[in-house]
C-alpha positions as CSV (number, residue, x, y, z in Angstrom):
1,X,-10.0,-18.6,-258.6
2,X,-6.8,-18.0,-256.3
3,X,-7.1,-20.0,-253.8
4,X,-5.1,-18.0,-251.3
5,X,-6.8,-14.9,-252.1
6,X,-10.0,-16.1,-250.6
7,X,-8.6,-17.1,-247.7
8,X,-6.5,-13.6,-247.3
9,X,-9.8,-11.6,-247.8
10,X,-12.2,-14.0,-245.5
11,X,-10.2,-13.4,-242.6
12,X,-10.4,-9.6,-242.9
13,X,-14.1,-10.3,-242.7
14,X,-14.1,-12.2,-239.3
15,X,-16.3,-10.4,-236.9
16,X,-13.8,-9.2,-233.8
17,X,-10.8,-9.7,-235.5
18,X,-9.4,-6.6,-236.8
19,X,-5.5,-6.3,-238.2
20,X,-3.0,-6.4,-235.1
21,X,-5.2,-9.6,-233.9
22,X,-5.2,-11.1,-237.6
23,X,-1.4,-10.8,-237.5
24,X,-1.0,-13.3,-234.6
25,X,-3.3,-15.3,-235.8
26,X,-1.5,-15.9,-239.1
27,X,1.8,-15.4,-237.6
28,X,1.1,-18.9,-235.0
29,X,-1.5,-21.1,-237.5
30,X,1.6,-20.6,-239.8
31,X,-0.3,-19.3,-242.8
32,X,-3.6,-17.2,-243.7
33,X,-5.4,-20.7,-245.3
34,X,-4.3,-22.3,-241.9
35,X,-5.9,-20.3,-239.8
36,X,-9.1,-21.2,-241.3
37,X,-7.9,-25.0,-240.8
38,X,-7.0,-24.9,-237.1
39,X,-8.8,-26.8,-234.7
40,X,-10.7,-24.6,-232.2
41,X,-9.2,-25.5,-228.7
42,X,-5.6,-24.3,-230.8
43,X,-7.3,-21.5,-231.7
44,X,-8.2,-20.2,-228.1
45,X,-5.0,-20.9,-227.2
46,X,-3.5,-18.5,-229.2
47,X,-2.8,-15.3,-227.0
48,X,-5.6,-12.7,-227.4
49,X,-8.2,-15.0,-228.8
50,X,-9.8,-17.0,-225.8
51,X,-12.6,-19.3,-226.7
52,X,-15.4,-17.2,-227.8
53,X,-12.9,-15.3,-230.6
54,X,-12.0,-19.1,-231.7
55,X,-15.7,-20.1,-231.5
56,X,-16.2,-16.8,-233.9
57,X,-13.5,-18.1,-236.1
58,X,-14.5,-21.5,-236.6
59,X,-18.1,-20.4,-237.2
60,X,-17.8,-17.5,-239.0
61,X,-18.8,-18.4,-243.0
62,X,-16.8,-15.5,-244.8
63,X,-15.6,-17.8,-247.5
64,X,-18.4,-17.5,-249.6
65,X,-18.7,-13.6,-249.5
66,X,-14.8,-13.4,-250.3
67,X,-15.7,-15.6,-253.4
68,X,-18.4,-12.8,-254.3
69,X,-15.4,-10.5,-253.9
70,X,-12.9,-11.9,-255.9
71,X,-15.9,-12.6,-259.0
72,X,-16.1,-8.4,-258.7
73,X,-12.5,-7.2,-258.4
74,X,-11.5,-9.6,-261.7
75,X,-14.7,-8.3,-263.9
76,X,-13.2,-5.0,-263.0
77,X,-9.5,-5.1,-263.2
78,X,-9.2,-4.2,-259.5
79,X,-5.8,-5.2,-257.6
80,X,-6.1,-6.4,-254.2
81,X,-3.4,-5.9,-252.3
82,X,-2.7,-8.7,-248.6
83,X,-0.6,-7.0,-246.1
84,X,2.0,-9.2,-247.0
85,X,2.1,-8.6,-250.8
86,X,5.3,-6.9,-252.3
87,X,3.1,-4.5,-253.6
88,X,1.4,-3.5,-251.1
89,X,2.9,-0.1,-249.9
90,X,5.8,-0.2,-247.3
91,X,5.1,3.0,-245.3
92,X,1.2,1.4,-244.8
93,X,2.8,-1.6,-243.7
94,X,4.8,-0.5,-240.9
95,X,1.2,0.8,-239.0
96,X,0.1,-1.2,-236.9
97,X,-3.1,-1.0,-237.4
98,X,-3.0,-1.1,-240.7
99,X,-5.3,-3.1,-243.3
100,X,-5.2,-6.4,-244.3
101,X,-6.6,-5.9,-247.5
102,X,-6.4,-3.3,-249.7
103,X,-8.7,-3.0,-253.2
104,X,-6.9,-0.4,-255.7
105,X,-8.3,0.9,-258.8
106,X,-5.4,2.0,-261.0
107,X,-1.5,1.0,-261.1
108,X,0.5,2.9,-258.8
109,X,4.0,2.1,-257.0
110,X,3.3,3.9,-253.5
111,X,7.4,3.3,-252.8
112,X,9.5,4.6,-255.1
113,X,8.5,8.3,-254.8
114,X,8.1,10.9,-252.0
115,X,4.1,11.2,-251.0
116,X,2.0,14.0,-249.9
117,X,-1.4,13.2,-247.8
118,X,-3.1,16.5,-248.2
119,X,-6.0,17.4,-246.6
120,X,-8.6,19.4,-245.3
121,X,-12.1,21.0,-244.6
122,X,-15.1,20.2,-247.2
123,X,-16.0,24.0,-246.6
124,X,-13.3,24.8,-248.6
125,X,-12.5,28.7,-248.1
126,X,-11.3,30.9,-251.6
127,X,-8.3,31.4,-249.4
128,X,-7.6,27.9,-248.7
129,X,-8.3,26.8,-252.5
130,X,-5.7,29.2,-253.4
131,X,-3.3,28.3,-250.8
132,X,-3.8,24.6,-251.7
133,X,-3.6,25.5,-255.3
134,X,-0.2,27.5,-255.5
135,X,1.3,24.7,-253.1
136,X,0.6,21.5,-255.0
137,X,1.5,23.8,-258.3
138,X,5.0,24.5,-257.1
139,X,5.0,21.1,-255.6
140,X,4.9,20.0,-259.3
141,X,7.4,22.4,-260.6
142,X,10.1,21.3,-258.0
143,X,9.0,17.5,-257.5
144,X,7.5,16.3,-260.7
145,X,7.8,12.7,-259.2
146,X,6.0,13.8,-256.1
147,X,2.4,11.2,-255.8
148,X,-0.2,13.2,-254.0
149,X,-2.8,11.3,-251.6
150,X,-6.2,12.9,-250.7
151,X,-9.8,11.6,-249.7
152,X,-11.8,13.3,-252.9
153,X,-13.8,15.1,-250.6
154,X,-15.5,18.7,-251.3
155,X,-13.5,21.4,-250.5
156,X,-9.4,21.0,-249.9
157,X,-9.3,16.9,-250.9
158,X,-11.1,17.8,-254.3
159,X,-9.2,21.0,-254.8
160,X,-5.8,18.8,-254.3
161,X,-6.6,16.0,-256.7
162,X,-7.7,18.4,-259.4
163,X,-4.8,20.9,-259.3
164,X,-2.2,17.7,-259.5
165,X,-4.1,16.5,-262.3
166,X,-3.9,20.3,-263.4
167,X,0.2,20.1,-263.3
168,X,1.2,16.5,-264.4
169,X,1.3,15.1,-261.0
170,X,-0.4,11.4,-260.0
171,X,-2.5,11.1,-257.2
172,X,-4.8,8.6,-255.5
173,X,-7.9,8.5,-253.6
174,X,-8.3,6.6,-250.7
175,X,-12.5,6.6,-249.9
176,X,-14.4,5.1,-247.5
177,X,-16.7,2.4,-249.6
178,X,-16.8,-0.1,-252.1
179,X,-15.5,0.5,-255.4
180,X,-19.1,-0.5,-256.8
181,X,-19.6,3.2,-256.4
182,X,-17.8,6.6,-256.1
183,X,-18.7,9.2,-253.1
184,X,-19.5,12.1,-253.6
185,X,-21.1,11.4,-256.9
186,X,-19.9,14.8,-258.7
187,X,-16.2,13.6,-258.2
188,X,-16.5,10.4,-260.2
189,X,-15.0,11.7,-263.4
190,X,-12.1,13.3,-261.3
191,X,-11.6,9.7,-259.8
192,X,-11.9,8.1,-263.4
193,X,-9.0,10.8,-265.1
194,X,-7.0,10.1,-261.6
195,X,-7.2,6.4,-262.8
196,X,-6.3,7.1,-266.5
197,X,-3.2,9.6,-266.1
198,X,-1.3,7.2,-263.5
199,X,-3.3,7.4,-260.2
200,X,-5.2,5.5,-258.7
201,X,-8.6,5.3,-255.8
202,X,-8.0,2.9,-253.1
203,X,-10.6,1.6,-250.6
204,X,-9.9,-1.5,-247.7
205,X,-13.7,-1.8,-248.2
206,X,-15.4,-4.4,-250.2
207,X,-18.0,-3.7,-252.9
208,X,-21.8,-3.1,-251.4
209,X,-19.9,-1.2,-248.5
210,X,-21.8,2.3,-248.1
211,X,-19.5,5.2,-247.0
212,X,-20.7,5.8,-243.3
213,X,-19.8,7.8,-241.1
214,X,-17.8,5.7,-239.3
215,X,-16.1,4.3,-242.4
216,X,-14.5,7.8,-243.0
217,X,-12.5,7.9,-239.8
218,X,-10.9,4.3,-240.7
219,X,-9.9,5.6,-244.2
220,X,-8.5,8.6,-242.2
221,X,-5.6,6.2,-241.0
222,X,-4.8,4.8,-244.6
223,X,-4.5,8.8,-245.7
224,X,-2.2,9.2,-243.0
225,X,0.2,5.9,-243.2
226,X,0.6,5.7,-247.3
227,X,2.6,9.2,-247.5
228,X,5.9,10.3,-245.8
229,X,3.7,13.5,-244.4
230,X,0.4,15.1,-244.2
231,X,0.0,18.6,-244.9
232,X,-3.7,20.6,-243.3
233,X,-4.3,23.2,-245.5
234,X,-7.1,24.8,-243.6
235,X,-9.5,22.8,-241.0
236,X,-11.7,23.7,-238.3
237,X,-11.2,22.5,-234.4
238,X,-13.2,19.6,-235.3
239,X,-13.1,17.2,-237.9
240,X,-11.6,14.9,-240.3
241,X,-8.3,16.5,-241.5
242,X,-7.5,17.1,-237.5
243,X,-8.1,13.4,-237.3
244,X,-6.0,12.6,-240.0
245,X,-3.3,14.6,-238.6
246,X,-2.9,13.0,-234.9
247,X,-3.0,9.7,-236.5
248,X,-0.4,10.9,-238.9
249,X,1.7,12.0,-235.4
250,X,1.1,9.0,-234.3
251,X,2.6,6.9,-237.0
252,X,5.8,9.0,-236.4
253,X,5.1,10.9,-239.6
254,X,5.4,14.7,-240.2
255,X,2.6,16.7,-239.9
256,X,2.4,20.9,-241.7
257,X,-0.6,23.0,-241.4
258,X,-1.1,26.5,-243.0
259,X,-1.3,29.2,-240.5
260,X,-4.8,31.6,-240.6
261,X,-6.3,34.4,-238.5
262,X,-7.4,33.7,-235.1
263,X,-10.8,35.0,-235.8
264,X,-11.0,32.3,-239.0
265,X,-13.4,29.6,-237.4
266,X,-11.5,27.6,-240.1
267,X,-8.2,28.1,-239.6
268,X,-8.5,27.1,-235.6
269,X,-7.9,23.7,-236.6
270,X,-4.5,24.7,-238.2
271,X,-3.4,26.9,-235.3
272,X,-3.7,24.5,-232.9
273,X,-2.1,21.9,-234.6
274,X,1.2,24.6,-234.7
275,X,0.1,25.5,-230.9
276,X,0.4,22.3,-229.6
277,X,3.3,21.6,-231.5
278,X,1.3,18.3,-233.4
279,X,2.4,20.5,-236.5
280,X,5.1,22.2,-238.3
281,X,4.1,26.4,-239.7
282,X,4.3,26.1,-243.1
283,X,3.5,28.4,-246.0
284,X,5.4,27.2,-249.3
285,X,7.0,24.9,-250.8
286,X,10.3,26.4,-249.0
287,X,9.1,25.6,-245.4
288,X,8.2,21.7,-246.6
289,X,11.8,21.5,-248.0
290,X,13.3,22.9,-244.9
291,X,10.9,20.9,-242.5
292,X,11.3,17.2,-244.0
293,X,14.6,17.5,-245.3
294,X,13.6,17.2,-249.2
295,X,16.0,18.6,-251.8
296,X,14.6,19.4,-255.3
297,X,15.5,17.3,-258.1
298,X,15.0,20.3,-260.2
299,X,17.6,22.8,-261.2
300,X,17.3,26.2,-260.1
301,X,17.9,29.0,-262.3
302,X,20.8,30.1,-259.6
303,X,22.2,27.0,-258.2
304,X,24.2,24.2,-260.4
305,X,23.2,20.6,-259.4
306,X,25.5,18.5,-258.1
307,X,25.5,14.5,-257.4
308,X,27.9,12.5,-255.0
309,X,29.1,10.0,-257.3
310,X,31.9,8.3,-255.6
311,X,30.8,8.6,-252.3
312,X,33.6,8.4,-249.4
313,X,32.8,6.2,-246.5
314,X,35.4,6.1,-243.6
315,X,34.6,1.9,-242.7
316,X,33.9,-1.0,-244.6
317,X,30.9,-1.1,-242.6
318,X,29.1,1.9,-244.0
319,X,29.7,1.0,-247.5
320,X,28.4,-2.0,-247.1
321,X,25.0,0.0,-245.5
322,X,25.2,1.6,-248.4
323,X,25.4,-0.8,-250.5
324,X,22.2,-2.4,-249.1
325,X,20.2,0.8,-249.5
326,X,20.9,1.2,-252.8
327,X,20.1,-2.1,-253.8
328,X,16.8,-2.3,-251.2
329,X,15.8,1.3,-251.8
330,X,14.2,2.0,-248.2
331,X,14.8,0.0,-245.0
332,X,14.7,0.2,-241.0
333,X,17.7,0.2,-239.0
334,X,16.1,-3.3,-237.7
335,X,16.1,-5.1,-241.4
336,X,19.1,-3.1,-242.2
337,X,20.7,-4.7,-238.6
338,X,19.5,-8.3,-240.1
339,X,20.5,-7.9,-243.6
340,X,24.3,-6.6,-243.1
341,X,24.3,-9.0,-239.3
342,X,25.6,-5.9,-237.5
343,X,24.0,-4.9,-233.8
344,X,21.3,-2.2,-234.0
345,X,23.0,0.1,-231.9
346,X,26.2,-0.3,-234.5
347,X,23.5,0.7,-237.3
348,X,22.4,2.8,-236.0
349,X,25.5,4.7,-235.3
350,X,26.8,4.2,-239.0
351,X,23.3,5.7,-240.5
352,X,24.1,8.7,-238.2
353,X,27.5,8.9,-239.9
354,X,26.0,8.9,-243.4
355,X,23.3,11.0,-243.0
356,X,25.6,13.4,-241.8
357,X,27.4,12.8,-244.9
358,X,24.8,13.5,-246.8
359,X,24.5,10.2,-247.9
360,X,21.3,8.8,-246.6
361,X,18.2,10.3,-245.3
362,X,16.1,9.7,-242.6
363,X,12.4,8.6,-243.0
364,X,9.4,8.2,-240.5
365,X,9.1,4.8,-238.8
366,X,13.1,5.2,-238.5
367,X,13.9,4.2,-241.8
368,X,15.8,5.1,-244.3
369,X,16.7,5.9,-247.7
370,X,19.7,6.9,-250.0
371,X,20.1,10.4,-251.3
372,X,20.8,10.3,-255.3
């Protein structure tokens, strides 16, 4: 049994300790095992834990059940995934909030690929199953590498997942229980060919976890931080996807909704996302493009491809940025300030200089990427 793995999934379990407080905890014990090691009066010294947190710590007896866990994940070839992991996915990681743990069905590689949180109502429209249909379809035909992320929900999640599956894309489902089980029911062979053709479903929830109401609106925020933007499709003024999308504006990322009639009691939800500018008006493939920057890999009929490759830098500096993008694939301006020992403010005036060059691009969370 790993030894380190127990410890990594009992303090997710800690009553009152949730994964901004967990951070400091590891970050001053020196190490997820030590934590569990540390006497209490050091533990209530540790700033935002107090006494009766340390008390909770020291008495909580979560090793056991993360034995259980681990027993259930290697019968069935699940990965877990520790915030700290190098496979656990970068965009997650820069949330604050985000989960310790994360239990994946399926072998995916969240960061070397642009990704797509769509989502929407579970009372689906024709309209919006067409609309999501023709959009992930020419998603496909311009971005065949593009990893689409829903909640296999009825209605727009379900309609996403099986039209990517439809055109060669992967995608993954992020649900809101245990992976003991598959909610709703219906969708389990959809979850199962998700798995086989390069997907993946992903939970922060441990086996014998029912999907609650509650549980729903915590997986909202793993929808949101794995992809690059989330796209509403068509929502009323209440409910998950709206949910999902503040979070998503919250974590800095883009948010696109699909306009609808004002009479359409679900597409209010999508206008006033565009109304109170949360979202960007989108209808195609075109206005993503134009919205985040994206430039199709695919050639068009009418337009030759072209690639940079000898780019022209004007400093030593910014090749040597460069350099270190290519090489780390996506970074902030911070690690990008500690890995070439150049001032932020210097950084970030270089990336300026080569994105407009047309040599990097921008990403939430302020990082960045190279542009092949």
């Amino acid at each position: 049994m790993d030894e380190i793995l127990k410890y990594q999934i009992g303090i997710s379990l800690i009553p009152g300790i949730g994964p901004v407080l967990a951070r400091s905890l590891i970050a001053y014990a020196g190490g997820v095992k030590e934590v569990f090691e540390q006497k209490e009066k050091d533990l209530a010294a540790i700033p935002g834990i107090g006494k009766v947190l340390a008390t909770t710590i020291k008495n909580a007896d979560v090793l056991s059940r993360a034995e259980e866990e681990i027993e259930f994940i290697s019968r069935h070839n699940i990965i877990p995934l520790f915030f700290t992991d190098e496979k656990y996915p970068q965009r997650l990681s820069r949330c604050d909030d985000a989960p310790l743990m994360l239990y994946v069905k399926g072998d995916v590689d969240f960061d070397v690929r642009p990704v797509l949180s769509i989502v929407g109502t579970r009372r689906a429209t024709d309209r919006g199953k067409i609309i999501c249909e023709k959009f992930v379809k020419e998603l496909a035909e311009r971005y065949p590498d593009v990893l689409i992320v829903s909640g296999l929900a009825y209605g727009i999640d379900i309609c996403a997942h099986r039209t990517a599956l439809k055109y060669g894309l992967d995608t993954v489902s992020v649900v809101a229980h245990g992976l003991d089980r598959i909610y709703p029911y219906l969708h389990r062979n959809d979850a199962k060919e998700m798995i086989e053709k390069g997907g993946a479903v992903v939970t922060e929830f441990l086996s014998g976890t029912v999907p609650d109401k509650y549980n729903f609106v915590q997986r909202n925020r793993i929808v949101a931080g794995l992809a690059d933007a989330v796209v509403v499709v068509e929502s009323g003024i209440k409910g998950g996807a709206l949910i999902t999308a503040s979070i998503a504006s919250s974590y800095n990322r883009d948010v696109l909704a699909f306009p609808g009639h004002s009479s359409d009691e679900l597409s209010k939800g999508c206008n006033y996302l565009i109304k109170k500018n949360i979202a960007a008006l989108i209808e195609d493939v075109d206005d993503l493009e134009y919205a985040l920057g994206w430039e199709s890999r695919v050639k068009k009929d009418d337009e030759p491809t072209q690639r940079k490759l000898f780019p022209e830098f004007t400093s030593d500096e910014e090749k040597e940025l460069y350099t270190i993008l290519l090489e780390e694939k996506e970074l902030t301006s911070s690690e990008l300030s500690l890995k070439s020992r150049l001032p932020v403010s210097r950084v970030n005036a270089l990336l300026l200089n080569l994105e407009f060059a047309g040599l990097v691009k921008s990403l939430p969370g302020n990082a960045y990427r190279v542009l092949v």
